[in-house]
ZAMARGU-4260 file (C-alpha; in steps of 0.2 Angstrom, whole numbers, plus 5000, padded with zeros to 4 digits):
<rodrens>
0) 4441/5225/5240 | 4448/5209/5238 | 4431/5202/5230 | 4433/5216/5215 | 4453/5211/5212
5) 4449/5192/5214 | 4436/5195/5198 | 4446/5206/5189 | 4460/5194/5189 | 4448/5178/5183
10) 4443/5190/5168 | 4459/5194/5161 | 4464/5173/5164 | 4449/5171/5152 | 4453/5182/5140
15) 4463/5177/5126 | 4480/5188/5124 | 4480/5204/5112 | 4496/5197/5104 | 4491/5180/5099
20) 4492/5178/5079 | 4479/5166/5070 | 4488/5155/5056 | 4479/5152/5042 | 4474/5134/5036
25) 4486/5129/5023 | 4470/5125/5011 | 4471/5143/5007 | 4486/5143/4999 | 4483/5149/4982
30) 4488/5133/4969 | 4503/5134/4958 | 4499/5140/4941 | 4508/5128/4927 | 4511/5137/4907
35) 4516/5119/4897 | 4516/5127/4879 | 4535/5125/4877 | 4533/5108/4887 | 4545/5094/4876
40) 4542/5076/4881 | 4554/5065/4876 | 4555/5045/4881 | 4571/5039/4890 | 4577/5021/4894
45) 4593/5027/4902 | 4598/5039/4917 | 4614/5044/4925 | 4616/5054/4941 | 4631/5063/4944
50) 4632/5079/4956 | 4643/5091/4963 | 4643/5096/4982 | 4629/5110/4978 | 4619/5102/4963
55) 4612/5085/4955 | 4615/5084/4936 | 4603/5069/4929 | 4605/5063/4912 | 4592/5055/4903
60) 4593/5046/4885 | 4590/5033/4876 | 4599/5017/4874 | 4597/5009/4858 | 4602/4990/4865
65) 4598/4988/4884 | 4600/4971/4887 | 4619/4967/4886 | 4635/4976/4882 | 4630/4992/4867
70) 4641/4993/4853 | 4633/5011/4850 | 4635/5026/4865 | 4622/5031/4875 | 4614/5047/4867
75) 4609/5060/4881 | 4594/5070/4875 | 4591/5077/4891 | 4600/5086/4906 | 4592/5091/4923
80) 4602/5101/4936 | 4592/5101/4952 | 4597/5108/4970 | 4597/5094/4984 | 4581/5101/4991
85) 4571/5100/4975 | 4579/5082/4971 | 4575/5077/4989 | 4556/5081/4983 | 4557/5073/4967
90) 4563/5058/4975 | 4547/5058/4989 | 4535/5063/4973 | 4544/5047/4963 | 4542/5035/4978
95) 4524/5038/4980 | 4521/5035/4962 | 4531/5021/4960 | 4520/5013/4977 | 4503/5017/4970
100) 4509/5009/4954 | 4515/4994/4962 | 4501/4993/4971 | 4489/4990/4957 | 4501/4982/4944
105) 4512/4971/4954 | 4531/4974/4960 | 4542/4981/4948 | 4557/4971/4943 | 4574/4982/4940
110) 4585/4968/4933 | 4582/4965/4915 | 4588/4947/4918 | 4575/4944/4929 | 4562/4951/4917
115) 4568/4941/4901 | 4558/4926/4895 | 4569/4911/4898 | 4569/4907/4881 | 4572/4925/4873
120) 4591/4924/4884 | 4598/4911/4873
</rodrens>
């Protein structure tokens, strides 16, 4: 008798358990579907960040006199009010852009004084 409950034993061990649940592969997730028809573009030179405990509010416009102190004010065309978690994406999104760029153009320069011809600053 103990033959017969020694086998029955290694059966059950190779058997997988009833409950167990298969995930799927995340390649079968079905792509997001994207409607631009009422997609604006507009070009911005300027951005401002503020935010509340809750919320990011980002500003874009365009600033008619970069370099230096404008004599006109900043005209904000654009306002986007994100959560943290969607601007925390943006921001990964942003940064690998902005590394395959610099990879095949070259470091990009933030300061505008850096980037002005000697000559064009006097």
């Amino acid at each position: 008798m103990a033959d017969t409950s020694d086998k029955s034993k290694s059966k059950s061990k190779d058997k997988p358990e009833a409950s167990a649940t298969v995930r799927q592969p995340d390649a079968a997730r079905k792509p997001i579907e994207l409607n631009t028809d009422a997609t604006i573009a507009a070009y911005s030179n300027f951005c401002r960040v503020t935010g509340t405990p809750e919320e990011l509010i980002v500003d874009f416009g365009l600033n008619p006199q970069p370099i230096g102190p404008s004599s006109t004010p900043v005209t904000i065309s654009q306002r986007i009010i994100l959560n943290y978690f969607t601007a925390k994406r943006l921001l990964g999104a942003l940064q690998v852009s902005i590394q395959r760029h610099e990879a095949a153009f070259g470091v990009l320069e933030t300061d505008v004084q850096k980037r002005v011809q000697p000559s064009a600053r006097q």
